[in-house]
N, C-alpha and C positions, 0 to 999 in steps of 0.2 A: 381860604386857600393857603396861609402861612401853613396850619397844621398837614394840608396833603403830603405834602414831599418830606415831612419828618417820618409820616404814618406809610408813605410808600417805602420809604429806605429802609425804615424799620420791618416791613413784613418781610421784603425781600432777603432782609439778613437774616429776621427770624427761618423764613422758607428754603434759604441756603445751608442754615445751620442745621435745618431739621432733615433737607435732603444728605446732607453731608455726613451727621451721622447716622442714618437709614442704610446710607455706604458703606459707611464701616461698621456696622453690626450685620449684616445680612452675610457676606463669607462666614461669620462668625456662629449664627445662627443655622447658618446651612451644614456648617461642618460640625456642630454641637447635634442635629437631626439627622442627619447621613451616619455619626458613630449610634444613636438611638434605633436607630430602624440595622444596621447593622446588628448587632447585638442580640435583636429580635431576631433576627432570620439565624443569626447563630445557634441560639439557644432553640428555635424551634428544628432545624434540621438537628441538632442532637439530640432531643428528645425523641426525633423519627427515626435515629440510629437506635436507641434505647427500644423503640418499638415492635424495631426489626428483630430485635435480639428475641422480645418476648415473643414473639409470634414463630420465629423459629427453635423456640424451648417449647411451646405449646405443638410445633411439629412432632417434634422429640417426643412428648408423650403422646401423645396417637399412635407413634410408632411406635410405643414403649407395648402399648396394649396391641398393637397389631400383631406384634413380635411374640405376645404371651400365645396369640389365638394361633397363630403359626410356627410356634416351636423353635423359635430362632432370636439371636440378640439383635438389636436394635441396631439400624444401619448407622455406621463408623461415621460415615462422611457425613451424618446430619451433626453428630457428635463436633464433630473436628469444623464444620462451617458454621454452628452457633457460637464455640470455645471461639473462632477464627474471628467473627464478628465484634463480638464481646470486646477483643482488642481492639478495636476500630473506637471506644467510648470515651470521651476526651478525660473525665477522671481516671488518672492514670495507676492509680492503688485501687480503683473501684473495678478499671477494666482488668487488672492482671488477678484479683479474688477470682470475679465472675469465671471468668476463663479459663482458671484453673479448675474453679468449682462445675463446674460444665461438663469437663473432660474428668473428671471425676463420675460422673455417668456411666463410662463404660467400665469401671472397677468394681459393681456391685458383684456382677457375677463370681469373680474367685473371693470375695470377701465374703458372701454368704455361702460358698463354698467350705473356706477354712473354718468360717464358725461353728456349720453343721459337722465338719471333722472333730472341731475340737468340742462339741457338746454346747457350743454359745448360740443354737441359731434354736430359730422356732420352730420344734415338735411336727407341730401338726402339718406346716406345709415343706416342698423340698426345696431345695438350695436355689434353683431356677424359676419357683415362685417368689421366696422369698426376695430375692435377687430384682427382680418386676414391681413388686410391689414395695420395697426401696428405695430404688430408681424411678417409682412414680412419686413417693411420696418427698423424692430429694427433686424433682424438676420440679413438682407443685410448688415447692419450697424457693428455688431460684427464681422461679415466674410472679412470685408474691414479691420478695426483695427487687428484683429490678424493676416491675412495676411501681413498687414505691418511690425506688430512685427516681425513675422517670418523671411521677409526680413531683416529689419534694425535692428533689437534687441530693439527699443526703441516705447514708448507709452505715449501716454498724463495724467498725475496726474488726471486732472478735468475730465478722465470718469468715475474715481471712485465714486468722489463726484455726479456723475450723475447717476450714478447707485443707490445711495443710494438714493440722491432725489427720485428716480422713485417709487425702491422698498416701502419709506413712501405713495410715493400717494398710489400707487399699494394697500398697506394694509389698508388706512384707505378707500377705496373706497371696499376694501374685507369686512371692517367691518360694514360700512353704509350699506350696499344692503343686509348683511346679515339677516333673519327673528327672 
């Protein structure tokens, strides 16, 4: 009987000590899991951003090809609502390439224009072919790179600079063929 009430006191402090810190790790614990599962919903609604963009680049070309079989350029507003999206992607050097690069789509036409002016474009097909089948093979091109990003999170610096390059020829070939 001596040893009960040492062995009661004793669990009771132990049982105190152990409730008391349980108390104070669990705020702790809840807010170290609440910023975890945050995070995760972060990173997954941006990757759904990222996938919207692809699947309205992948619009873009359907229409690219619908546009050949129907003698006409490819509608403006898909242009300007995928370029418009693109902005919406939280890397913000990745969203301002893309978006440029995007809207660069609708430049093919007076640039394979100027080329076949000036003797730089391909022979065998006209300016309006050539021009489709650029602009197919520049969205295949955008729809591979942002699918990557989507996966890996990460993108090459030097499309930017390519993008820009383009965009100049792009314009001064809009301003030569200009009347």
């Amino acid at each position: 009987m001596d040893l009960l009430l040492p062995a009661l006191l004793t669990g009771t402090v132990v049982g105190a000590a152990v409730t008391g810190i349980m108390s104070l790790l669990k705020p702790v614990v809840d807010f170290w899991l609440a910023g975890l599962l945050k995070r995760q919903q972060d990173k997954a609604e941006r990757r759904k951003l990222v996938e919207g963009v692809v699947d309205r680049l992948r619009t873009l070309r359907v229409d690219n090809v619908a546009a050949g079989r129907e003698g006409r350029s490819p509608k403006y507003d898909l242009v300007l609502g995928a370029a418009d999206e693109a902005l919406l992607i939280h890397d913000r050097a990745f969203a301002d390439y893309l978006s440029r690069d995007i809207e660069n789509v609708s430049g093919f036409d007076a640039l394979c224009r100027w080329e076949e002016d000036h003797g730089d474009g391909n022979g065998e097909m006209t300016a309006g072919e050539a021009a489709r089948s650029a602009r197919f093979d520049h969205l295949k091109e955008l729809v591979k790179r942002t699918s990557e990003f989507a996966v890996t999170g990460k993108w090459e610096k030097e499309w930017a600079q390519q993008a820009v390059d383009l965009e100049k020829r792009m314009n001064k070939a809009w301003d030569e063929t200009q009347p």
